[in-house]
C-alpha positions as CSV (number, residue, x, y, z in Angstrom):
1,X,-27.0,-17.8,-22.1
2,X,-28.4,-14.3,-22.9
3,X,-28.3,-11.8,-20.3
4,X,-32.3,-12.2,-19.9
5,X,-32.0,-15.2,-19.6
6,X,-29.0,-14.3,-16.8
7,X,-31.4,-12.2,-14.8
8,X,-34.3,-14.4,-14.8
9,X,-32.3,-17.1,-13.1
10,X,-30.8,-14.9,-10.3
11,X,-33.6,-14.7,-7.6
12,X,-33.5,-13.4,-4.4
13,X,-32.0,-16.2,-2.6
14,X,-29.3,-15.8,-4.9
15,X,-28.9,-11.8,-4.5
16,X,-28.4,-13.0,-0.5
17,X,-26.0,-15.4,-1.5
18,X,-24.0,-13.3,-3.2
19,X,-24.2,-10.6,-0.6
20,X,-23.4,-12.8,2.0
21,X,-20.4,-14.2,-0.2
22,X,-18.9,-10.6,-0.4
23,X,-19.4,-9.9,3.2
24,X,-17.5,-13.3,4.0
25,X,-15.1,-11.8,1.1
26,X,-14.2,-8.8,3.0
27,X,-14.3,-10.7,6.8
28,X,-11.5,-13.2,5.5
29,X,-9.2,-9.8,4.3
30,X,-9.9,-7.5,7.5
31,X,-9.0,-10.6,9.7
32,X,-5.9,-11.5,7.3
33,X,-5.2,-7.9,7.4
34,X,-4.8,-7.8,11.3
35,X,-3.3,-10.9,11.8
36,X,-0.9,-10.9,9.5
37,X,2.1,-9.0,10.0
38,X,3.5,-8.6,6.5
39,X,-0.1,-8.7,4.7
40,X,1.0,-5.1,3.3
41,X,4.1,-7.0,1.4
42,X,3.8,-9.1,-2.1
43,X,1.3,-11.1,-0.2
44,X,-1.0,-8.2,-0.2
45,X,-0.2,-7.2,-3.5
46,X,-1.4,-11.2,-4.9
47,X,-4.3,-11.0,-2.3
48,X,-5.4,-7.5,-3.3
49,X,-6.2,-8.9,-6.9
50,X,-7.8,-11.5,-5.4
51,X,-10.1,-9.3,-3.2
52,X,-10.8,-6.8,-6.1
53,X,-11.4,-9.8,-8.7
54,X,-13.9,-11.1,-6.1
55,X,-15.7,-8.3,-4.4
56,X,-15.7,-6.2,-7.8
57,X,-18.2,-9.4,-9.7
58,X,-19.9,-9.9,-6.7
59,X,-20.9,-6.1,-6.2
60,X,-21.3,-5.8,-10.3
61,X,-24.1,-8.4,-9.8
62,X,-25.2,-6.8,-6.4
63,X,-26.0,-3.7,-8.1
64,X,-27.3,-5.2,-11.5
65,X,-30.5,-5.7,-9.1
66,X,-31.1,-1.4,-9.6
67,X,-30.2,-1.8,-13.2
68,X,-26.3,-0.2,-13.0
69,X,-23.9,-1.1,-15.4
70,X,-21.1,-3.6,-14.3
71,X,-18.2,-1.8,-14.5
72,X,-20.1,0.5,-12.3
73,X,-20.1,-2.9,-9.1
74,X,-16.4,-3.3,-9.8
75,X,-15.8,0.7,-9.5
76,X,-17.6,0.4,-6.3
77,X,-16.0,-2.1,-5.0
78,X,-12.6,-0.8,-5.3
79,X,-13.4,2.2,-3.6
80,X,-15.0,0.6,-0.6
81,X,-11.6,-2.1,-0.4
82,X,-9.3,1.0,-1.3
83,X,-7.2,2.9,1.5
84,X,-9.7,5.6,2.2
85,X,-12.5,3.4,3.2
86,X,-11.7,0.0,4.7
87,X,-7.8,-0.2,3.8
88,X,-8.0,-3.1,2.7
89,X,-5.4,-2.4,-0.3
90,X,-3.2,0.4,0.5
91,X,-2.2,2.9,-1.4
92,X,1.2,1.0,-2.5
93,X,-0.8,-1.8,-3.3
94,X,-2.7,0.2,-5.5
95,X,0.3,1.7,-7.1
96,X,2.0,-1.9,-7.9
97,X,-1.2,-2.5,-9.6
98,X,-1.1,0.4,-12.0
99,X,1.0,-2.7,-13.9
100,X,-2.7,-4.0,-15.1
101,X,-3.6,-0.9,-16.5
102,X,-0.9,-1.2,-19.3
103,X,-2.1,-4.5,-20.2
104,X,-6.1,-3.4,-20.3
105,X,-5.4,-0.4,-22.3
106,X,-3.5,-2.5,-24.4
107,X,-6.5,-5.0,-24.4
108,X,-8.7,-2.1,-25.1
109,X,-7.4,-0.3,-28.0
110,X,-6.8,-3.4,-29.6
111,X,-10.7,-4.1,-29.4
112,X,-11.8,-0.4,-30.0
113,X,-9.9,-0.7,-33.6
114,X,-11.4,-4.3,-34.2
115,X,-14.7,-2.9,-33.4
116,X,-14.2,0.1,-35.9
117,X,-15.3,-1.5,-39.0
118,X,-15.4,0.2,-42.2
119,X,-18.7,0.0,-43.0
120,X,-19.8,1.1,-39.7
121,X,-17.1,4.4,-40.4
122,X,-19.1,5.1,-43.8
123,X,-22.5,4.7,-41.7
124,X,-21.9,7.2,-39.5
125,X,-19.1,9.3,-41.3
126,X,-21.4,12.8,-41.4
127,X,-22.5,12.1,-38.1
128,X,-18.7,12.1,-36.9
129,X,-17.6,15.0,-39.1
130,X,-20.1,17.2,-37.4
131,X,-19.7,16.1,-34.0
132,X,-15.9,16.1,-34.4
133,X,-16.0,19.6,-35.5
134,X,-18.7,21.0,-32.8
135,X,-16.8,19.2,-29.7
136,X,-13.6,20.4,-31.2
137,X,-14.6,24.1,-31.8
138,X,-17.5,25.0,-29.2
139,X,-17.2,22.5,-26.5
140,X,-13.5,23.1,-26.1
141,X,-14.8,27.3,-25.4
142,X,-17.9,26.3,-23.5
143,X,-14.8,24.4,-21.1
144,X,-12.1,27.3,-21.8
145,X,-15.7,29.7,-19.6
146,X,-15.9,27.5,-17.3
147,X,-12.6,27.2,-15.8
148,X,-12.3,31.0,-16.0
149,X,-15.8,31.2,-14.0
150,X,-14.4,29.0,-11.2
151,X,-10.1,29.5,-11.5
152,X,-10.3,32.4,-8.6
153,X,-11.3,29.5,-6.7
154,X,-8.3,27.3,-7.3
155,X,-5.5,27.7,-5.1
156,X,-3.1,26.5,-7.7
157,X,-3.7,29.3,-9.9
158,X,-2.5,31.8,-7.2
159,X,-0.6,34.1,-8.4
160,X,-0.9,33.3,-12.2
161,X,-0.9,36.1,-14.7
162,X,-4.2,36.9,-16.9
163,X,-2.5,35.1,-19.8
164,X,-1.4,32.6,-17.9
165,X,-4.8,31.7,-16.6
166,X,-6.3,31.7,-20.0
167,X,-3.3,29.5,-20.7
168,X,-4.3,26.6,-18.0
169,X,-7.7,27.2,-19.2
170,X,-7.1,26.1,-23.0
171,X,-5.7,23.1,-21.8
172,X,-8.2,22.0,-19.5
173,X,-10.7,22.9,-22.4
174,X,-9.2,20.3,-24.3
175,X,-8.8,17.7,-21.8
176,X,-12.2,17.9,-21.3
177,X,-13.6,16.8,-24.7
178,X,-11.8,13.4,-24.1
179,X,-13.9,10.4,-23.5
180,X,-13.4,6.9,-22.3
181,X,-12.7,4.0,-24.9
182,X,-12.7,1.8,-21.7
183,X,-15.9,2.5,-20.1
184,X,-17.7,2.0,-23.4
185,X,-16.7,-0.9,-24.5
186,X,-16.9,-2.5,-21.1
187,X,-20.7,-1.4,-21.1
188,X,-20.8,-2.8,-24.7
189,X,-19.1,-6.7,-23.7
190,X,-22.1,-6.7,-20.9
191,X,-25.1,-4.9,-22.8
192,X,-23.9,-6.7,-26.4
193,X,-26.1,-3.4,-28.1
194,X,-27.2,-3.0,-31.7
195,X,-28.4,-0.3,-33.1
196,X,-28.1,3.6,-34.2
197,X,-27.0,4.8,-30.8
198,X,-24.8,1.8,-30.2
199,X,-22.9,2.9,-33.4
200,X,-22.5,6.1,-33.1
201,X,-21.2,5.9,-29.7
202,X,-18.6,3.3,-30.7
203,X,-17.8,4.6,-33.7
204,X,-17.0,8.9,-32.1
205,X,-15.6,7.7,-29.0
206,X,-12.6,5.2,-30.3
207,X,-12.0,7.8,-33.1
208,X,-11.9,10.9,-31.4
209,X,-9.3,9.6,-29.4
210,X,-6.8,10.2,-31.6
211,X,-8.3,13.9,-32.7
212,X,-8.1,14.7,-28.9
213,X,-4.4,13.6,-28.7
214,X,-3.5,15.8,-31.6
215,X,-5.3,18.8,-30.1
216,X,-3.7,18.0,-26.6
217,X,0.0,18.7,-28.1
218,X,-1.0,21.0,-30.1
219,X,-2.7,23.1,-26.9
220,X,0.8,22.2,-25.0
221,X,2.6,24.0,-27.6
222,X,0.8,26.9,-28.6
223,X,-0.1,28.5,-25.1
224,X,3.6,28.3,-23.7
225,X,4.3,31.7,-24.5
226,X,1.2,32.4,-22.4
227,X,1.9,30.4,-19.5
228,X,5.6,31.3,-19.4
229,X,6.7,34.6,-20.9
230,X,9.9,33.2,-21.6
231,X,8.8,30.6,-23.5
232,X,8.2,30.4,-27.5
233,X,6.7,28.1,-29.9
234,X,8.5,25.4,-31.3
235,X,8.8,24.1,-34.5
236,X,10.2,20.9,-33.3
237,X,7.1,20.2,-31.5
238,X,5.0,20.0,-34.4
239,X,7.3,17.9,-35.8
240,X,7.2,15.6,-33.4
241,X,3.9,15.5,-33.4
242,X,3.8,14.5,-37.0
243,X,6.6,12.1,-36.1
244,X,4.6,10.4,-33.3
245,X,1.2,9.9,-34.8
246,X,2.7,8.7,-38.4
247,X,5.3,6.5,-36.7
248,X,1.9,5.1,-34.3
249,X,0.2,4.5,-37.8
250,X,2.9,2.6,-39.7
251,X,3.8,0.4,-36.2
252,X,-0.1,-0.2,-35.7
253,X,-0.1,-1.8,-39.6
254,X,2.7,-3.7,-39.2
255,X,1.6,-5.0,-35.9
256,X,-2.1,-5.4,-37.1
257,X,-0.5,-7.7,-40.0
258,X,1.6,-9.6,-37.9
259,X,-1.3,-10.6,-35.4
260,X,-3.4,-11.8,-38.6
261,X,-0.6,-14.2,-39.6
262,X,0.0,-15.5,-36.3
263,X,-3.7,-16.3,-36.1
264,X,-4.3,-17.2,-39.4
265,X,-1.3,-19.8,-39.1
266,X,-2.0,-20.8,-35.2
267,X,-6.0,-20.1,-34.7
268,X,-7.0,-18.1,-31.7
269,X,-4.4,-18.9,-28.7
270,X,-3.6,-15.3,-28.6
271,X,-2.7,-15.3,-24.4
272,X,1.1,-15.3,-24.2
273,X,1.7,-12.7,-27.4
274,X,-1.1,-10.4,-26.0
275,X,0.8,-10.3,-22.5
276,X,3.8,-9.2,-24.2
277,X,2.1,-6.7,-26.3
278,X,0.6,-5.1,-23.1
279,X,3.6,-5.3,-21.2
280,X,6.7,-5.3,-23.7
281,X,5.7,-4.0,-26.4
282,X,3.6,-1.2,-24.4
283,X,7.0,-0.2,-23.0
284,X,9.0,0.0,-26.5
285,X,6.5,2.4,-27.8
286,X,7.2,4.7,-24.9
287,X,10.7,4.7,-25.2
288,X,10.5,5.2,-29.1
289,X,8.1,8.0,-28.4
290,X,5.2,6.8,-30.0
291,X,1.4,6.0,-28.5
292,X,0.8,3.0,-27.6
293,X,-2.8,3.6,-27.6
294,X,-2.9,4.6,-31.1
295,X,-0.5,1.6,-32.1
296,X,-3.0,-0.6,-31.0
297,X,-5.9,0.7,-32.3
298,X,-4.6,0.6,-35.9
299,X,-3.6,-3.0,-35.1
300,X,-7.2,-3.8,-34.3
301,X,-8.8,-1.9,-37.3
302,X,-6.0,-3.7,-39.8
303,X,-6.9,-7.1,-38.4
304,X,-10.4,-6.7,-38.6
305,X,-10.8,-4.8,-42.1
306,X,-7.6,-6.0,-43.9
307,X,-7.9,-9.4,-43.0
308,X,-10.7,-12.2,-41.9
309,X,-9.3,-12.9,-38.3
310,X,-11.3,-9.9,-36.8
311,X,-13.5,-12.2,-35.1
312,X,-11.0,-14.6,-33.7
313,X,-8.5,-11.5,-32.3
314,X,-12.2,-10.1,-30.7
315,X,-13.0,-13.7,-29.1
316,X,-9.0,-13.8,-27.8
317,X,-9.5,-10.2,-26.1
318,X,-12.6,-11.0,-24.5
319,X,-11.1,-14.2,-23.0
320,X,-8.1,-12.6,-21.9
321,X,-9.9,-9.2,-20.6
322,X,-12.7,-10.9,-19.0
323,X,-10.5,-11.0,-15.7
324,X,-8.0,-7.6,-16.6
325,X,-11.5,-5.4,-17.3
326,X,-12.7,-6.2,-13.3
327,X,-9.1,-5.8,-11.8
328,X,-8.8,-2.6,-14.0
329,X,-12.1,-0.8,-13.3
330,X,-11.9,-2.3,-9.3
331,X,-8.4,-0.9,-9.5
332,X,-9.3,2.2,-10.7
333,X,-11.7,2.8,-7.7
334,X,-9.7,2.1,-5.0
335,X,-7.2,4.9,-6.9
336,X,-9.8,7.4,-6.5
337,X,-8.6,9.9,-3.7
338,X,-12.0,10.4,-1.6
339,X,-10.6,13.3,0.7
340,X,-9.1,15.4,-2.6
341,X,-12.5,14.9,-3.9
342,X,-13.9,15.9,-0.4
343,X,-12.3,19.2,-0.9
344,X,-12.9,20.1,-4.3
345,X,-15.7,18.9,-4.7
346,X,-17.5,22.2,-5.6
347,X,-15.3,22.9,-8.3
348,X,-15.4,19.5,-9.6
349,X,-19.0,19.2,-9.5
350,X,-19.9,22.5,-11.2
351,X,-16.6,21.4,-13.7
352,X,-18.0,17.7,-14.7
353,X,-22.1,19.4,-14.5
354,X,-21.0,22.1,-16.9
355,X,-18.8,19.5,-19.2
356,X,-22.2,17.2,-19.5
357,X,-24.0,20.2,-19.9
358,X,-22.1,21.1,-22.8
359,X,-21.7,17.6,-24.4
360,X,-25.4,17.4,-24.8
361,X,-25.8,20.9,-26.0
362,X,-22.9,20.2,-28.5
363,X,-24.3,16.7,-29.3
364,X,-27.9,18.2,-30.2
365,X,-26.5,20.6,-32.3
366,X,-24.1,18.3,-34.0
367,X,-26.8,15.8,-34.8
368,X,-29.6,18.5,-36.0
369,X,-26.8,19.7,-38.8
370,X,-26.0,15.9,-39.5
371,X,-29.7,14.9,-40.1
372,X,-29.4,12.2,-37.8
373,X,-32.1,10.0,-36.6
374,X,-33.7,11.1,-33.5
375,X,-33.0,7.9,-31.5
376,X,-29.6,10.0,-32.0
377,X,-30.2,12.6,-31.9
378,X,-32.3,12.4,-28.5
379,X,-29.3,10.2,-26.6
380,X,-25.7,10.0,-28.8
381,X,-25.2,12.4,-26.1
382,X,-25.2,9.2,-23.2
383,X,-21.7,7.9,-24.5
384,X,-20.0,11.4,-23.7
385,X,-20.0,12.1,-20.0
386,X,-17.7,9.0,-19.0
387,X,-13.8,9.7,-18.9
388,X,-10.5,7.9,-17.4
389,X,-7.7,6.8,-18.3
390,X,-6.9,9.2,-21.6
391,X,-8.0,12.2,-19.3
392,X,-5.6,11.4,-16.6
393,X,-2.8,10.1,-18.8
394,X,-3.2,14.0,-20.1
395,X,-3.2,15.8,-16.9
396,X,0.2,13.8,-16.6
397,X,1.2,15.8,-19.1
398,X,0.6,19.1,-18.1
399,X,2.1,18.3,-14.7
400,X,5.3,17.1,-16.2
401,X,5.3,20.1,-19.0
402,X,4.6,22.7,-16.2
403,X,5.1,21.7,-12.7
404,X,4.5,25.1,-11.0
405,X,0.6,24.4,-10.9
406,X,0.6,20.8,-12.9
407,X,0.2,19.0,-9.5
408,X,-3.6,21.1,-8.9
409,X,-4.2,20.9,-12.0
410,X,-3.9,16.7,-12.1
411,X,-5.6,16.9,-8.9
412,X,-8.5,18.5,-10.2
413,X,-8.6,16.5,-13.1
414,X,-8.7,13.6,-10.7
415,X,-11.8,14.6,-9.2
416,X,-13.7,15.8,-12.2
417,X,-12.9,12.6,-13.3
418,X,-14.1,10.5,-10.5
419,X,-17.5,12.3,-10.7
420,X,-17.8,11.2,-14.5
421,X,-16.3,7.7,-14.3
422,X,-19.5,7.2,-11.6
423,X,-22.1,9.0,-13.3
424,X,-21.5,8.2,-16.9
425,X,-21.6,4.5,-17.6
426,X,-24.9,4.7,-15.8
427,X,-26.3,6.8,-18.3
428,X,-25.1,5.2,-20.9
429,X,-26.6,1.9,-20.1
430,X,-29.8,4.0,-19.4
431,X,-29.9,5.0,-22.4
432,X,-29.3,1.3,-24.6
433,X,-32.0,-0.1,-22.2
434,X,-34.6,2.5,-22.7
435,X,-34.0,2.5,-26.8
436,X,-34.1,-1.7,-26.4
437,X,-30.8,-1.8,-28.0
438,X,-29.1,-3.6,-25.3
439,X,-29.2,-7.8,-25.9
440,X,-31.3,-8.1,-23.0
441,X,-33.8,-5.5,-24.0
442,X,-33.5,-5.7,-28.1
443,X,-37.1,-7.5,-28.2
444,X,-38.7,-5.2,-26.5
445,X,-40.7,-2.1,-28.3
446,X,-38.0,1.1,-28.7
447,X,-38.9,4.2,-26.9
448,X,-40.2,7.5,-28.4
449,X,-38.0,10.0,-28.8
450,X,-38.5,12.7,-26.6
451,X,-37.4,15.5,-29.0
């Protein structure tokens, strides 16, 4: 059924049904939660999926009513079941479920590589070359500003040399050019979009993934002589580098190959070997050094333009992430820390404004030198504001690699990203609705460009 046909059979009597289901939904878990003693235990943990498996499709199709995206219902949801609102999952809960992350990431970057097709690559490969290179070059600076404009305000940086500040702030320049693989293609498994817009955004965001990662080690290398005086450059970091990303490449191949024989030979039951490539395999990559993320989305792309099982490795994700996506995104809200956000929220705010800001500017700019189309040209920019898991997974790093401010500096990152995770898939279905690329609006007239 397509999703106008979806919407056209969900009236209002259903819309109170489903309300009411949710607030039964929640009922059933405060009670358990108060007369249970051990609820908190691995009871919690199974009933904790449960509740944000539940609440998270109920809200996504609450909230489809004002036209948000779903990811944006399950979000929701796990904020308002998470432990700063009604404690439903606490926050150890929330940590045991960190587990389901692996395997949607895993889930993800296998479908991001599937999805980057080569003739879609060639489509839009001037289009990526210039906004590669203007994200890279001025919206890293426009970043690098604004965390110098607002740093006095950071306790963290305290007592931080003028080196070191502009240190902290070439980092967080280049977090912030990172996007969200997992926000896009959840909108794009609910909106089903074709058209210019829709490939752009697919295409830049899974690719410049891996040219963020790049210029995230390099950044960690090159300003530790700024952050620490004792500190130096290392040679052995490049090479590692190098080591990681071609060791990624030639693992990704190999694993890309093995999937297509495995389905070629045994069709599409793809369950069990996809649950040990999220968990086991997820694991040996970190202990080997190597990015999982990466891996996975060279798997994808071999499987899908080395081989004809693309579509039966795309039909297996969607049937095993169909359940992981809610718990991840639900998940994901319930881990958002409301009273850190609460407290630097000005920063944050001026931080995510000033990124969106910039990603539009660059975007604009970018397209104009590309000759892109103006559907493009007017909103390529929509795909660019979400972020998640890549820009935390980062901020990791800089905590680990410098601990004397790493903690702010994650917890910053935290809320900048909490702000975009909310604000960006909104606009990015906005933006496939009003262009009539999304499935349930592809017959309709597209819009004008406004530029």
């Amino acid at each position: 059924m397509s999703g106008a046909a979806q919407q056209a059979d969900k009236g209002w009597s259903t819309r109170v049904a489903q309300l009411a289901a949710l607030l039964v939904v929640f009922a059933v878990l405060w009670l358990a939660s108060h007369i249970t003693p051990n609820f908190q235990g691995p009871f919690g943990v199974i009933a904790a999926v449960g509740l944000l498996l539940l609440s998270g499709m109920l809200a996504s199709d609450l909230l489809e009513v004002l036209g948000l995206p779903h990811l944006t219902g399950y979000i929701v949801a796990g904020v308002a079941a998470g432990p700063h609102v009604l404690h439903f999952v606490d926050h150890d809960t929330v940590e045991q479920l960190q587990v389901v992350n692996t395997l949607a990431l895993s889930l993800i970057a296998l479908a991001g590589g599937a999805e980057l097709r080569i003739d879609l690559l060639k489509r839009c490969m001037r289009s990526l070359g210039w906004a590669t290179l203007v994200h890279s070059t001025l919206g890293v600076l426009a970043m690098v500003l604004a965390f110098l404009a607002v740093a006095r305000f950071l306790p963290f940086m305290a007592g931080l040399t003028a080196p070191a500040v502009v240190g902290v702030a070439i980092l967080w320049g280049v977090m912030a050019i990172s996007r969200s693989p997992s926000a896009t293609l959840g909108i794009f498994a609910q909106l089903r979009p074709e058209g210019p817009v829709s490939r752009f955004s697919l295409a830049f965001v899974m690719s410049s993934d891996l040219v963020v990662v790049v210029l995230m080690t390099l950044a960690l290398t090159l300003v530790r002589p700024l952050i620490d005086p004792l500190g130096a450059i290392s040679l052995n970091d490049l090479t590692d580098l190098g080591r990681e990303v071609l060791g990624s490449f030639s693992l990704g191949t190999t694993l890309g190959l093995v999937l297509a024989i495995y389905l070629r030979v045994l069709g599409g039951q793809l369950l069990i070997p996809l649950l040990a490539i999220g968990f086991g395999l997820t694991e040996g990559l970190h202990y080997l050094r190597f990015d999982p993320l990466l891996t996975f989305l060279v798997a994808g792309f071999v499987v899908e333009n080395m081989t004809k099982q693309g579509p039966k490795l795309l039909h297996a994700v969607e049937q095993t992430g169909s359940v992981v996506f809610v718990v991840f995104f639900a998940t994901a809200g319930a881990h958002l820390d409301l009273p850190l956000l609460r407290t630097l929220w000005p920063v944050a705010l001026f931080l995510a404004a000033t990124r969106a800001l910039s990603a539009y500017a660059g975007h604009r700019l970018g397209a104009r030198l590309a000759h892109d189309e103006p559907a493009v040209r007017d909103w390529g920019w929509s795909c660019l504001i979400s972020q998640a898991g890549l820009t935390l997974g980062m901020s990791v790093l800089v905590a680990k690699a410098y601990p004397s401010f790493g903690e702010g500096f994650r917890a910053l990152a935290i809320a900048t990203v909490a702000i975009n995770e909310l604000v960006g898939p909104v606009l990015f279905k906005f933006a496939l609705d009003r262009l009539g690329e999304s499935q349930a609006t592809r017959t309709l007239p597209q819009a004008e460009p406004v530029g």
